[in-house]
N, C-alpha and C positions, 0 to 999 in steps of 0.2 A: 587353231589347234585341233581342230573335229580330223581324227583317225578313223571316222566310222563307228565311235563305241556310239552303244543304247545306254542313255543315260536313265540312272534307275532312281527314283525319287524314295528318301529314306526320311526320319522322325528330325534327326539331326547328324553334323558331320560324325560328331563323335559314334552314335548309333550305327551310323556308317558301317564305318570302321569295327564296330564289338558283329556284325551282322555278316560281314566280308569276312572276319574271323574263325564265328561259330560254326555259320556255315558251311566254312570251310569250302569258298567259292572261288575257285583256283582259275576260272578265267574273268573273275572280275576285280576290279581296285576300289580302292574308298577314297574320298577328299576328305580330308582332314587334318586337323592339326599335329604337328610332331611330338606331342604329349599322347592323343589319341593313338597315334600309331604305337609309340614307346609302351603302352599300356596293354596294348593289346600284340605286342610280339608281332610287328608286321616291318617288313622293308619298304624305307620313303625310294617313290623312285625319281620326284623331281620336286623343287621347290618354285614357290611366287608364280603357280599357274590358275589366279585371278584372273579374272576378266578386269577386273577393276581394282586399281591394287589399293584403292584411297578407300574403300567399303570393306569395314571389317565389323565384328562383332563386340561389341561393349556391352559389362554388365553394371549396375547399379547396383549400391548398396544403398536402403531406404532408412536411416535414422530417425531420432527424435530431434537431436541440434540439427540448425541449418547450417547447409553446406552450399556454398556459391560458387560454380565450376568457374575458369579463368574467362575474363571476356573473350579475347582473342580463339578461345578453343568451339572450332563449332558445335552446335550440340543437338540433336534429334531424340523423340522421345516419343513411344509408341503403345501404345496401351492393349492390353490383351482384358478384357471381358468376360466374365461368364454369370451373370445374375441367376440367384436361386431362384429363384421363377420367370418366366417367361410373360409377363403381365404388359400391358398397354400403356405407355411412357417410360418405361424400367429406361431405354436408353436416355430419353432428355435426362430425367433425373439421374442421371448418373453422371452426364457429361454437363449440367448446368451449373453444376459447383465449378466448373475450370469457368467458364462464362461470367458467372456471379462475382469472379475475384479477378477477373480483369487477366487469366489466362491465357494465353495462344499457343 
């Protein structure tokens, strides 16, 4: 699918797309979702141009009751970090409570 565009690295799709807008960047396009685009007043010009069309974006909601996704559904889980100080073991102790409770 490479037509030669320079592809420009944004925060996210949706960002994309509000930046492609304000901008008002008349020879460039955004990826993004068709809510993204509807939001922002822009024309889709093609659909399911993934690379991978099984990789998509899921969010989580964190409750207090547990919730047990379906076996059969596979499930990936990826943690983003930012500890209020920058101190010497801040990461083990952070990730030794998944460790301590038999986590993977």
């Amino acid at each position: 699918r490479n037509k030669g565009w320079e592809p420009i690295a944004a925060y996210d799709t949706a960002g994309a797309a509000k930046m492609v807008k304000e901008q008002n960047m008349t020879d460039a396009v955004a990826v993004c979702s068709e809510l993204a685009a509807k939001i922002n007043g822009m024309q889709i010009l093609d659909f399911g141009i993934e690379d991978v069309p099984h990789n998509f974006t899921r969010f989580l909601l964190l409750t207090r009751e547990p919730s047990h996704p379906q076996p059969s559904l596979p499930t990936k889980t990826c943690l983003v970090l930012a500890p209020k100080q920058n101190t010497a073991g801040v990461l083990f102790k952070t990730l030794s409570v998944f460790a301590l409770r038999d986590l993977d």
